[in-house]
Structure formats: structure tokens, C-alpha cells
PQR file of N, CA, C, O and H, with PARSE charges and radii, in Angstrom:
ATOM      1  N   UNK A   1      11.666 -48.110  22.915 -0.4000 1.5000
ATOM      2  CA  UNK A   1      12.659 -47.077  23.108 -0.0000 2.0000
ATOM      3  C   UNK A   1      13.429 -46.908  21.799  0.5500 1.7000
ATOM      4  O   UNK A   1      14.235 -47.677  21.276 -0.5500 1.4000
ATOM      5  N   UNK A   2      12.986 -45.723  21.401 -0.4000 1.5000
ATOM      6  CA  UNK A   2      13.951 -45.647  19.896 -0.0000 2.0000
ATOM      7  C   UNK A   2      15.469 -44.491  20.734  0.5500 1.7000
ATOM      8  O   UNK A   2      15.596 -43.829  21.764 -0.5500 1.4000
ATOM      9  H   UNK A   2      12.330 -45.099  21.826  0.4000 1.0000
ATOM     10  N   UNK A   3      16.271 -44.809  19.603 -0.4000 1.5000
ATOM     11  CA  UNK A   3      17.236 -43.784  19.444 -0.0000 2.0000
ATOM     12  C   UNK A   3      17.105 -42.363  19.054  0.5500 1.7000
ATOM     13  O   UNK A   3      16.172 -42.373  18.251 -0.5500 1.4000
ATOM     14  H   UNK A   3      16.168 -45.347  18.767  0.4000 1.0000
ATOM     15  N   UNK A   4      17.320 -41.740  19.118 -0.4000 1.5000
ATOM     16  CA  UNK A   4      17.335 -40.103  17.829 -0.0000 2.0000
ATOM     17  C   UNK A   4      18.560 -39.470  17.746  0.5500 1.7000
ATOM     18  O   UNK A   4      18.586 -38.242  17.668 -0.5500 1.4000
ATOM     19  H   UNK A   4      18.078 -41.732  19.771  0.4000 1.0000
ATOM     20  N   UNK A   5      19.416 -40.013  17.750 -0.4000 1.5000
ATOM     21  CA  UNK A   5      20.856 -39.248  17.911 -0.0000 2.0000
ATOM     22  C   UNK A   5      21.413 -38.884  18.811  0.5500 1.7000
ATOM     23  O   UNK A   5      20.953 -39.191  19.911 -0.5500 1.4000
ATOM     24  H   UNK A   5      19.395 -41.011  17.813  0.4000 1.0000
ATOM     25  N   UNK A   6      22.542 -38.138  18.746 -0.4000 1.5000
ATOM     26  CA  UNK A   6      23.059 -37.267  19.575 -0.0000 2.0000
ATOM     27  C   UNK A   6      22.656 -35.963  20.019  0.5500 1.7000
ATOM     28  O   UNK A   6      21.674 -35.551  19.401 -0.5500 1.4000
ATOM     29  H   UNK A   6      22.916 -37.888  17.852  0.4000 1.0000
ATOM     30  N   UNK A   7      23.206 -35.000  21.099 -0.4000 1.5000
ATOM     31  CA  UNK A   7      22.528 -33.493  21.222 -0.0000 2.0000
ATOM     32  C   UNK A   7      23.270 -32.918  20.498  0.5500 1.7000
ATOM     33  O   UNK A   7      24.227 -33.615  20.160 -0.5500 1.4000
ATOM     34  H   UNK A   7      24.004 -35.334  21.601  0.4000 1.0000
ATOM     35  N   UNK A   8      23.254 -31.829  20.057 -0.4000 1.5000
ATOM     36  CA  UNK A   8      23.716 -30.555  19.671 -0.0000 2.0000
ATOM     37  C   UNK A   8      24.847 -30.148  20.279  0.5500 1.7000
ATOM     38  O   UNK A   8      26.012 -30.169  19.883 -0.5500 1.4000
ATOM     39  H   UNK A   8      22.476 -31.264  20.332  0.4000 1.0000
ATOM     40  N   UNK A   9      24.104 -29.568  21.844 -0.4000 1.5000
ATOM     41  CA  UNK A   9      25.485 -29.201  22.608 -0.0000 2.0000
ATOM     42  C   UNK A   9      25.878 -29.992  23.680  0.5500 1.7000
ATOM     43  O   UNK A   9      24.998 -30.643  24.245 -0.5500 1.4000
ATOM     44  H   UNK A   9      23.158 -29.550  22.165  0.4000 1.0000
ATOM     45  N   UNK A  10      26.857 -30.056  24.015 -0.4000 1.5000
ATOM     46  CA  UNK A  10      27.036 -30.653  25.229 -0.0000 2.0000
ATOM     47  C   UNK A  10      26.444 -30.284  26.503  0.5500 1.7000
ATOM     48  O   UNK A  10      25.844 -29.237  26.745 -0.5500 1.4000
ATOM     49  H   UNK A  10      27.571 -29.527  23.556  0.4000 1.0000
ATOM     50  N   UNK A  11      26.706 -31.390  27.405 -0.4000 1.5000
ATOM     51  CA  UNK A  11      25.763 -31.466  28.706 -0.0000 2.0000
ATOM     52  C   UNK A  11      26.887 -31.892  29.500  0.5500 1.7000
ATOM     53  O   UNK A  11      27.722 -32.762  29.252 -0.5500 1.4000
ATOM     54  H   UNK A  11      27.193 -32.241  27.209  0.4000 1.0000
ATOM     55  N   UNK A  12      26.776 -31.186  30.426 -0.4000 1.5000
ATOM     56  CA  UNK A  12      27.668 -31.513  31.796 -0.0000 2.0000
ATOM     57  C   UNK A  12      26.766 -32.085  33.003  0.5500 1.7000
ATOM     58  O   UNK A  12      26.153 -31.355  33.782 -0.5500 1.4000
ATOM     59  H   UNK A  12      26.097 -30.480  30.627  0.4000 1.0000
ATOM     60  N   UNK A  13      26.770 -33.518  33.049 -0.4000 1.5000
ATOM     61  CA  UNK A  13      26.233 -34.150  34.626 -0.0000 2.0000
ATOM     62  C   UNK A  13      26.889 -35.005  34.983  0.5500 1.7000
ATOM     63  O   UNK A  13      27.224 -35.995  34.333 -0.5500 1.4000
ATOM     64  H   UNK A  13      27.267 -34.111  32.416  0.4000 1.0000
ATOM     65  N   UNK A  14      27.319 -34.574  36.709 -0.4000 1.5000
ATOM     66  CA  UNK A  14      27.872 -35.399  37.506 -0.0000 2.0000
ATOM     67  C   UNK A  14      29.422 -35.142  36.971  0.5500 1.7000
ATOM     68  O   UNK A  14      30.118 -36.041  36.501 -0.5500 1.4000
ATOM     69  H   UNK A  14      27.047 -33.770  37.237  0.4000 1.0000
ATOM     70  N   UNK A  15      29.701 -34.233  37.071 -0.4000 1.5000
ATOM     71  CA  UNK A  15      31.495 -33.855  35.748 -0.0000 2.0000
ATOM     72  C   UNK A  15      31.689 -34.069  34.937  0.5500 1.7000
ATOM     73  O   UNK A  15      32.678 -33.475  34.507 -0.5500 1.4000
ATOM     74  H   UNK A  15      29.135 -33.502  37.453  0.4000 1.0000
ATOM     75  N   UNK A  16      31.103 -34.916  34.098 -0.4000 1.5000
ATOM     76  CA  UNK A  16      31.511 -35.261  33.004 -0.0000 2.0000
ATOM     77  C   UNK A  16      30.785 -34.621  31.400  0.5500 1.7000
ATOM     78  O   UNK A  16      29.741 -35.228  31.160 -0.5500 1.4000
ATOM     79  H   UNK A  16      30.300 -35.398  34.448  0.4000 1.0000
ATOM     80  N   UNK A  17      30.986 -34.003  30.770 -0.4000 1.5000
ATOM     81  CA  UNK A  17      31.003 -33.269  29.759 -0.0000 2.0000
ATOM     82  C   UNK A  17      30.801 -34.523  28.675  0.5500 1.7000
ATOM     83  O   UNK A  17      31.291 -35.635  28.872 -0.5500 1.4000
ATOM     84  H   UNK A  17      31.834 -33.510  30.965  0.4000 1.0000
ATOM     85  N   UNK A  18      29.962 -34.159  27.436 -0.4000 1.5000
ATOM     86  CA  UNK A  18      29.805 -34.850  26.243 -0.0000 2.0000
ATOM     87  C   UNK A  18      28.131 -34.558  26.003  0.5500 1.7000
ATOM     88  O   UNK A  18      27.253 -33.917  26.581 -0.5500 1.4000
ATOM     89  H   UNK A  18      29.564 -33.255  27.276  0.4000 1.0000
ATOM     90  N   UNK A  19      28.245 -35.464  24.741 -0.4000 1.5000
ATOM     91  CA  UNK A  19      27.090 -35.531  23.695 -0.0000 2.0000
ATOM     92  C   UNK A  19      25.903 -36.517  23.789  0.5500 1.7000
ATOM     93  O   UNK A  19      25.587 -37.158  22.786 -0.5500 1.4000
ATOM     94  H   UNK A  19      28.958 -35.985  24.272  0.4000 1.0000
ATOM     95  N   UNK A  20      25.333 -36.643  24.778 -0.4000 1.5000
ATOM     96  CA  UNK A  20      24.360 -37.496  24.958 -0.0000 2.0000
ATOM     97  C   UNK A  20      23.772 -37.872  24.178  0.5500 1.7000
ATOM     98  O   UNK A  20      23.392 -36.995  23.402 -0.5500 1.4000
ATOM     99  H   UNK A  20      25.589 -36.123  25.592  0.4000 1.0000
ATOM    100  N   UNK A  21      23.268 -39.455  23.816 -0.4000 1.5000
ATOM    101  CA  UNK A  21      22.691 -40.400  22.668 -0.0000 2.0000
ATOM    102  C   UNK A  21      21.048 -39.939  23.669  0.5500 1.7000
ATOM    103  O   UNK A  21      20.962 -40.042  24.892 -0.5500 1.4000
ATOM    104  H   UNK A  21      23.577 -40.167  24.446  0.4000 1.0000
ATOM    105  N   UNK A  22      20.409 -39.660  23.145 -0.4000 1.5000
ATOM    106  CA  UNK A  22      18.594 -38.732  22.757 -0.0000 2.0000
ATOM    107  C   UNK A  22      17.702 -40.270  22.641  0.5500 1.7000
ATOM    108  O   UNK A  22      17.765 -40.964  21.626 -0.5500 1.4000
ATOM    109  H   UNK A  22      20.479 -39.576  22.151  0.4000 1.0000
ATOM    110  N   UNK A  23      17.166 -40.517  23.434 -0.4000 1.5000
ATOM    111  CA  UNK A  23      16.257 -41.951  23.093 -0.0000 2.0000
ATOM    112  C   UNK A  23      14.465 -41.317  23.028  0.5500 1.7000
ATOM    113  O   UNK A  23      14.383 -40.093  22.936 -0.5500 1.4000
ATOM    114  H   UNK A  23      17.114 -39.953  24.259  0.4000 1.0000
ATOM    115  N   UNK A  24      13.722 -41.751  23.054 -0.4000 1.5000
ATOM    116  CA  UNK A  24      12.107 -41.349  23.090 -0.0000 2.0000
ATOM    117  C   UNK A  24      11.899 -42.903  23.396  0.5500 1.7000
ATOM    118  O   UNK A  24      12.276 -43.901  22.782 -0.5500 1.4000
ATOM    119  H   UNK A  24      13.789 -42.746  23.129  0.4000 1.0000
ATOM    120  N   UNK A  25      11.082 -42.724  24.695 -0.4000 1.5000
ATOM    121  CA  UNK A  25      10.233 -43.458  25.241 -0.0000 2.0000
ATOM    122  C   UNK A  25       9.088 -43.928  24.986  0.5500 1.7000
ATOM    123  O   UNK A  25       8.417 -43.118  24.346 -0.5500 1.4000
ATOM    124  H   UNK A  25      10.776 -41.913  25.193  0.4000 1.0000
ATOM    125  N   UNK A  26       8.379 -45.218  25.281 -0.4000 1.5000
ATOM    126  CA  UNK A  26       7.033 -45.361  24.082 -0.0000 2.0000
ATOM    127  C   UNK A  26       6.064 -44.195  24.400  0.5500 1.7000
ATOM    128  O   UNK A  26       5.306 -43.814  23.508 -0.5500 1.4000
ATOM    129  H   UNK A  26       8.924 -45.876  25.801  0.4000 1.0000
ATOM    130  N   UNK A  27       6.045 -43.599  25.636 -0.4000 1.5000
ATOM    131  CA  UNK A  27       4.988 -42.428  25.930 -0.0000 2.0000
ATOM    132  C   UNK A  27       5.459 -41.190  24.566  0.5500 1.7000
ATOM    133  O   UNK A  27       4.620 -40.352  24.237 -0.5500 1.4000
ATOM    134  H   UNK A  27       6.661 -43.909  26.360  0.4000 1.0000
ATOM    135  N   UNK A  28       6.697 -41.218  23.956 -0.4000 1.5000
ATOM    136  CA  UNK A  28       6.737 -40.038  23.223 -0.0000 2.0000
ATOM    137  C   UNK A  28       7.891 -39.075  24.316  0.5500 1.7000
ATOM    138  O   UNK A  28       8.138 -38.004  23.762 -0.5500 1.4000
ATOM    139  H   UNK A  28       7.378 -41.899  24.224  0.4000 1.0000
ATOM    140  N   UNK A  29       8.572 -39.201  25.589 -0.4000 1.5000
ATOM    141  CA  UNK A  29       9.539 -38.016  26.186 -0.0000 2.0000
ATOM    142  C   UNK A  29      10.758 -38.851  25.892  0.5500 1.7000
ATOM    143  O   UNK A  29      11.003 -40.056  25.822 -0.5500 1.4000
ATOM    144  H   UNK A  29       8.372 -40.071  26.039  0.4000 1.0000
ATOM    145  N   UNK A  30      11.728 -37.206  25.681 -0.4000 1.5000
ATOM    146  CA  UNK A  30      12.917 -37.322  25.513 -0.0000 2.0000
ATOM    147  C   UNK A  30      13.604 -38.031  26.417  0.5500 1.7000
ATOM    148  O   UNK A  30      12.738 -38.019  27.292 -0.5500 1.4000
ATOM    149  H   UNK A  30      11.529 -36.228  25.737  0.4000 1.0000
ATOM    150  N   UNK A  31      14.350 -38.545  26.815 -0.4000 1.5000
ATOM    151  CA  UNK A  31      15.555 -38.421  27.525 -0.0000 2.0000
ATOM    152  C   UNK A  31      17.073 -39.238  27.459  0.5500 1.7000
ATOM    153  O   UNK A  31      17.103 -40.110  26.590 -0.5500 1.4000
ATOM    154  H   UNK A  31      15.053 -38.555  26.104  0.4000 1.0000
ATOM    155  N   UNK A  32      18.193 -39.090  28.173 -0.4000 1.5000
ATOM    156  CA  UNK A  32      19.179 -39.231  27.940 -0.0000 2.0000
ATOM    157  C   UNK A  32      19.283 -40.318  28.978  0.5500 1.7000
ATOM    158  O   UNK A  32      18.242 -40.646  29.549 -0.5500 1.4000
ATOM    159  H   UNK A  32      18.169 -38.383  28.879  0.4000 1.0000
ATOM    160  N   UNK A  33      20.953 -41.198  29.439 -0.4000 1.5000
ATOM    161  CA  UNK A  33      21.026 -41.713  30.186 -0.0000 2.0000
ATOM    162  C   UNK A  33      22.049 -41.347  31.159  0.5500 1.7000
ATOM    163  O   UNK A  33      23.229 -41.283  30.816 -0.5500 1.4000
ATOM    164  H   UNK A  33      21.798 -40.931  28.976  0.4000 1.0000
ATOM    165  N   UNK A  34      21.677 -41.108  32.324 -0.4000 1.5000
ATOM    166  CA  UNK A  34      22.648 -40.744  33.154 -0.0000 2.0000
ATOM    167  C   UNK A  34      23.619 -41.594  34.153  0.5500 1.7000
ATOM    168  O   UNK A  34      23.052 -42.509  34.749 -0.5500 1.4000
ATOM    169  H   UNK A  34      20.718 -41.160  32.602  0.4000 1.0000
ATOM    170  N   UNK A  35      25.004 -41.410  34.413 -0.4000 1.5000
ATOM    171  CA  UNK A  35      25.264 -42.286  35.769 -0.0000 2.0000
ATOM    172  C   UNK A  35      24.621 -42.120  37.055  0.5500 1.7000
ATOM    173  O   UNK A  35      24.228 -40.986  37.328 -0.5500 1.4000
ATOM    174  H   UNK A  35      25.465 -40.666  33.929  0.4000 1.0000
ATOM    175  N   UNK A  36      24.425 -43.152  37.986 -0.4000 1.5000
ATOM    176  CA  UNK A  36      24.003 -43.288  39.242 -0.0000 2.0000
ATOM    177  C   UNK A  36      24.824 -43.087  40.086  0.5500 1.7000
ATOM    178  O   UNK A  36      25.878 -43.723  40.087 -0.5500 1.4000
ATOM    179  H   UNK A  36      24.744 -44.074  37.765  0.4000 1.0000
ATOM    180  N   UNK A  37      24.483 -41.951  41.211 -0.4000 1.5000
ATOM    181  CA  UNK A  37      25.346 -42.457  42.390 -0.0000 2.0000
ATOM    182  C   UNK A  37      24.949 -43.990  43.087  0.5500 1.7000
ATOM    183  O   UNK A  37      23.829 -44.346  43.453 -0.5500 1.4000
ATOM    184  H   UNK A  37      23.627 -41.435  41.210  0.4000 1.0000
ATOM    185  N   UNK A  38      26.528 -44.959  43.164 -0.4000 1.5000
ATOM    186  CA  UNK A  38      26.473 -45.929  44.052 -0.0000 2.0000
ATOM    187  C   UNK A  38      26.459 -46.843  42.792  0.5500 1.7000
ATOM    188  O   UNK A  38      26.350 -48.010  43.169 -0.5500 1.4000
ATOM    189  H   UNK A  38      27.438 -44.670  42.867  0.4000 1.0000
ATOM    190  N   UNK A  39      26.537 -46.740  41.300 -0.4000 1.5000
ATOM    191  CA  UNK A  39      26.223 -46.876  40.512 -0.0000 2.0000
ATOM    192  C   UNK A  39      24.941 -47.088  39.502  0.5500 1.7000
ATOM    193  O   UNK A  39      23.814 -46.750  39.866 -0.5500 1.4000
ATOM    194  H   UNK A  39      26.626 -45.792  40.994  0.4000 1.0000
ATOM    195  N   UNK A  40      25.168 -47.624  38.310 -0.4000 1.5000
ATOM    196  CA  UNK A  40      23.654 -48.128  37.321 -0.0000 2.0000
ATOM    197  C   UNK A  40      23.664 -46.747  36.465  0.5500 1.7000
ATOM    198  O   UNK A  40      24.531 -45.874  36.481 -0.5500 1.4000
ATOM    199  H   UNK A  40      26.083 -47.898  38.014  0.4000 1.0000
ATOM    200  N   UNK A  41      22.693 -46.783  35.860 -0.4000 1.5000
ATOM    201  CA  UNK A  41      22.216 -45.641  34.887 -0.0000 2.0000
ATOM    202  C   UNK A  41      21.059 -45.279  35.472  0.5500 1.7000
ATOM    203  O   UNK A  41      20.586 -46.055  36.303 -0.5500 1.4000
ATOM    204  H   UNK A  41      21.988 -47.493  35.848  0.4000 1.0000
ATOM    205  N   UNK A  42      20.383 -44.073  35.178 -0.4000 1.5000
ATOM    206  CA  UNK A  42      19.132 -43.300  35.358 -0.0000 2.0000
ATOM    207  C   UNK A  42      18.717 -42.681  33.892  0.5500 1.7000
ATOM    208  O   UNK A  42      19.469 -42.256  33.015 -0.5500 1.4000
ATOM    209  H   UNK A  42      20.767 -43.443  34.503  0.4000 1.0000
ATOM    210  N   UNK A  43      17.594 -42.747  33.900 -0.4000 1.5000
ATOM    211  CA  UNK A  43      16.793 -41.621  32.824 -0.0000 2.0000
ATOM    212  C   UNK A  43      16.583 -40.419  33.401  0.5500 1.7000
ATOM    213  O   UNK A  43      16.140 -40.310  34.544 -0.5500 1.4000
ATOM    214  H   UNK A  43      16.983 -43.092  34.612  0.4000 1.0000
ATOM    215  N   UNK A  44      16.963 -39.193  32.465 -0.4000 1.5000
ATOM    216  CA  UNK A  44      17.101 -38.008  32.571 -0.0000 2.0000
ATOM    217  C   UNK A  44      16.362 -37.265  31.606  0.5500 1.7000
ATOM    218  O   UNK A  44      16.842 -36.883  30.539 -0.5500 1.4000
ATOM    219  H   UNK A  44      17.323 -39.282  31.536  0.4000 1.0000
ATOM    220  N   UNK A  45      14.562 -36.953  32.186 -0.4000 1.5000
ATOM    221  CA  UNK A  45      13.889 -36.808  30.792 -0.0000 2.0000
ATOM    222  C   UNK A  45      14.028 -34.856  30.602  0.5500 1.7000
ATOM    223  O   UNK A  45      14.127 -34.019  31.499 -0.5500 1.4000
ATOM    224  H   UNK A  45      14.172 -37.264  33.053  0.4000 1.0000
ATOM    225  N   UNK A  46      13.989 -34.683  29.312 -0.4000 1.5000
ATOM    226  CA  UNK A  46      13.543 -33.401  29.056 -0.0000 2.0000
ATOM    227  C   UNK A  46      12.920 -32.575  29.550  0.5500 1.7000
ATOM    228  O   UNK A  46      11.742 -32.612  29.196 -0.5500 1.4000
ATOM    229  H   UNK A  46      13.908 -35.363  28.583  0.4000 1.0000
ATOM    230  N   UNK A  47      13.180 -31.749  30.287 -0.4000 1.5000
ATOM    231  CA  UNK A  47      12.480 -30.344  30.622 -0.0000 2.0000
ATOM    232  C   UNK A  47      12.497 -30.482  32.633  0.5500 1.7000
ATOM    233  O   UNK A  47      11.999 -29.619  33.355 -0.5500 1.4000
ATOM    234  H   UNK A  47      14.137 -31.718  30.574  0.4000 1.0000
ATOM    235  N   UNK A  48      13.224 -31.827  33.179 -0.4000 1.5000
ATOM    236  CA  UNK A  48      13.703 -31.816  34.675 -0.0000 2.0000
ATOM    237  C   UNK A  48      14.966 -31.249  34.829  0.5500 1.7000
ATOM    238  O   UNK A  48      15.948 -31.072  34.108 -0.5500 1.4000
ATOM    239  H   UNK A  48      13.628 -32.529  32.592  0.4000 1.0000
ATOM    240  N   UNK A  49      14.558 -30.948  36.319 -0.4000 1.5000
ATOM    241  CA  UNK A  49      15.986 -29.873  36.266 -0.0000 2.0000
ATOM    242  C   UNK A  49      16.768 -30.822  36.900  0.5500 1.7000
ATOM    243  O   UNK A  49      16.344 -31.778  37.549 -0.5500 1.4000
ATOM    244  H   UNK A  49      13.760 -31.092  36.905  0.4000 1.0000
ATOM    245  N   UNK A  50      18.449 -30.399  36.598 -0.4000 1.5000
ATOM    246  CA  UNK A  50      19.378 -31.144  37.068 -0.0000 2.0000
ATOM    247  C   UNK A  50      20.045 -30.484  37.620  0.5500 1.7000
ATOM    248  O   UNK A  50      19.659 -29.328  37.795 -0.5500 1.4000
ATOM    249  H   UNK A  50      18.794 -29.623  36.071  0.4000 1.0000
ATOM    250  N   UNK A  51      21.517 -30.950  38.221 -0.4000 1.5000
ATOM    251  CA  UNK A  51      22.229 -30.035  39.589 -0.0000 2.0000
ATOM    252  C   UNK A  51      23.347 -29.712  38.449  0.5500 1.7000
ATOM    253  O   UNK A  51      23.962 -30.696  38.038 -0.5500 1.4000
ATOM    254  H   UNK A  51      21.830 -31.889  38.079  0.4000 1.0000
ATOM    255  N   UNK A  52      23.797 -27.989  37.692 -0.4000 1.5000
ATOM    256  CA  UNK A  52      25.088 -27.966  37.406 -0.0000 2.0000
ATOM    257  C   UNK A  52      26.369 -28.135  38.617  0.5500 1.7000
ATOM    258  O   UNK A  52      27.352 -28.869  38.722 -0.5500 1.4000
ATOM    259  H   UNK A  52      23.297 -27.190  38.025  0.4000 1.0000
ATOM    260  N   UNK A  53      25.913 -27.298  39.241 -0.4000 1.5000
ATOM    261  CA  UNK A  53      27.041 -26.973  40.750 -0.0000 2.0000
ATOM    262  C   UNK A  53      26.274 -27.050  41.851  0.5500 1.7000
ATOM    263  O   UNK A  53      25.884 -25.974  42.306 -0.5500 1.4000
ATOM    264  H   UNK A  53      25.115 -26.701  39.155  0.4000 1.0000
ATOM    265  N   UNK A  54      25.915 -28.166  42.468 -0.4000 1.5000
ATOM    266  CA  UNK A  54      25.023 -27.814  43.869 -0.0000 2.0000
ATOM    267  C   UNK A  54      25.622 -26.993  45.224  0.5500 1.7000
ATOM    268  O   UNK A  54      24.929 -26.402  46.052 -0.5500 1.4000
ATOM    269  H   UNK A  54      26.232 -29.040  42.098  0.4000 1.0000
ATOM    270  N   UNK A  55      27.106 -27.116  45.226 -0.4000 1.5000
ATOM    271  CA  UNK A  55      27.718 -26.382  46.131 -0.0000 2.0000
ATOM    272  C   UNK A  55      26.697 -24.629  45.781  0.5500 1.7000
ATOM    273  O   UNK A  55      25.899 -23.977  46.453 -0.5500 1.4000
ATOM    274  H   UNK A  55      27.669 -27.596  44.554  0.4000 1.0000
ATOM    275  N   UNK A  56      27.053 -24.531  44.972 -0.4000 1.5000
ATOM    276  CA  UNK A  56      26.316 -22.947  44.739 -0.0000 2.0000
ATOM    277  C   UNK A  56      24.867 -22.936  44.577  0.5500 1.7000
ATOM    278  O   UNK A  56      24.264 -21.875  44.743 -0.5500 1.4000
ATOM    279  H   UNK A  56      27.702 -25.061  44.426  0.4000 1.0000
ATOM    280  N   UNK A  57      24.171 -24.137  44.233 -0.4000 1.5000
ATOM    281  CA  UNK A  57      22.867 -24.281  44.094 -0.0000 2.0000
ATOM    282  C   UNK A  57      22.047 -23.942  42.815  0.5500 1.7000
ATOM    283  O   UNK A  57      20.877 -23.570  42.721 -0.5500 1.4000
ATOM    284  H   UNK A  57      24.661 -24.998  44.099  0.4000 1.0000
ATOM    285  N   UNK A  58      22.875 -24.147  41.965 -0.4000 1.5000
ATOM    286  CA  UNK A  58      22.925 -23.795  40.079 -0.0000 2.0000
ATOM    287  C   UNK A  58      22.253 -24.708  39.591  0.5500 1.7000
ATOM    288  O   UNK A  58      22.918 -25.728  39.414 -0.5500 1.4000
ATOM    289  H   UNK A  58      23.825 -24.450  42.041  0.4000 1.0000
ATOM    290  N   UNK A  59      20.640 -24.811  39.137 -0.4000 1.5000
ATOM    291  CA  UNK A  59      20.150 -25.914  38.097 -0.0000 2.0000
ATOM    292  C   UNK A  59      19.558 -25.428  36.736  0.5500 1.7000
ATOM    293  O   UNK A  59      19.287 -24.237  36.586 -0.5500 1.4000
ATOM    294  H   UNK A  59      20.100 -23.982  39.281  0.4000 1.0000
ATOM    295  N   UNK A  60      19.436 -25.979  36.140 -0.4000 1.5000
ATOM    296  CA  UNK A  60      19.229 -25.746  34.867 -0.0000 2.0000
ATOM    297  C   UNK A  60      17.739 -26.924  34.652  0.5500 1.7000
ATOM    298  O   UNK A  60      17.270 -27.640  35.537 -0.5500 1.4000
ATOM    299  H   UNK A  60      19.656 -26.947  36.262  0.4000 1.0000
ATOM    300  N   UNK A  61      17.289 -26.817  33.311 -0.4000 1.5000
ATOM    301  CA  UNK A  61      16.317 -27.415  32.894 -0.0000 2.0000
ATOM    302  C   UNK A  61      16.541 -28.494  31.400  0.5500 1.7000
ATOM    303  O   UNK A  61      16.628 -27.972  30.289 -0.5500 1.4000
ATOM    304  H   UNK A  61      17.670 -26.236  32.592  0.4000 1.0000
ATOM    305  N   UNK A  62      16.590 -29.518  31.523 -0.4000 1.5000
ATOM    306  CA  UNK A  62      17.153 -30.144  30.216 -0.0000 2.0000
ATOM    307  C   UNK A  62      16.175 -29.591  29.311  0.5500 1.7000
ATOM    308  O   UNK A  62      14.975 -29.318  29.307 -0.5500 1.4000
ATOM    309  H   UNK A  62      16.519 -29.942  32.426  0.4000 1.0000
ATOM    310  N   UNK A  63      17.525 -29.518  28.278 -0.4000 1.5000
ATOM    311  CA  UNK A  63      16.861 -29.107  26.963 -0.0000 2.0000
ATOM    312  C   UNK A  63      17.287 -30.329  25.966  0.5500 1.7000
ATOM    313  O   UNK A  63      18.513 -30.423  26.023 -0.5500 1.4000
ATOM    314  H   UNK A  63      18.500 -29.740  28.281  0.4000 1.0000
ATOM    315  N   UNK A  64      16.736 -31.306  25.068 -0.4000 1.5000
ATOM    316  CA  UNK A  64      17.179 -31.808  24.329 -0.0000 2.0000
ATOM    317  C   UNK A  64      16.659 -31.381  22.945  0.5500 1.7000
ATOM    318  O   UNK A  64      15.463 -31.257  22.680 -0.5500 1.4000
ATOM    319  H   UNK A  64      15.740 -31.230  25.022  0.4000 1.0000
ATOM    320  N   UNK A  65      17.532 -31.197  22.208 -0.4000 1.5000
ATOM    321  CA  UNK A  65      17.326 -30.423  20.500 -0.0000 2.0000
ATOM    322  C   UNK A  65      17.868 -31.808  19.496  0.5500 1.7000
ATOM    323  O   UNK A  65      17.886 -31.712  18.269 -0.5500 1.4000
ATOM    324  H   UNK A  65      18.504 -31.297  22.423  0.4000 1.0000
TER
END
């Protein structure tokens, strides 16, 4: 698991807003680390969609740059 920096723009999951640290996996995919409900972390790879607002039913597709 390497590092690659930070993103570009910010990312909003689970409320919280900021600059996610970008890792690559030995397969070669992006992803970030997310909080767990109930706690722990999760991997959040590139190009899955995540919930902006589920009340309204709003997802998006990670982009990491």
C-alpha cells in the first residue's frame, strides 16, 4: 500500500468535509479511507459510488485526481 498524496478537491463522506490521503493498493486501485458506521475504517476505492445525501437519494462516483 503506497501513499500518493492528498486530493485536489475535497470530499464530503458521512459529514465530514476534507482532503483525503490517496493510497494505491498492490492490485494498482485508488482509494481513500473512510469512517465506519459502529466504528473502524473502510476502503473507499475509485470510481464506487457513495451516498452524498441519502435522505434525497444523491450519489456520486469517486473521483480521485
Amino acid at each position: 500500500m503506497a501513499r500518493l498524496g492528498r486530493t485536489k478537491r475535497p470530499i464530503t463522506y458521512h459529514g465530514r468535509t476534507g482532503r483525503p490521503v490517496v493510497h494505491k493498493a498492490k492490485s494498482g486501485r485508488k482509494f481513500i479511507m473512510v469512517r465506519k458506521k459502529g466504528g473502524g475504517v473502510k476502503r473507499l476505492y475509485e470510481g464506487t459510488k457513495y451516498a452524498v445525501d441519502r435522505a434525497r437519494k444523491v450519489f456520486k462516483r469517486l473521483r480521485l485526481i
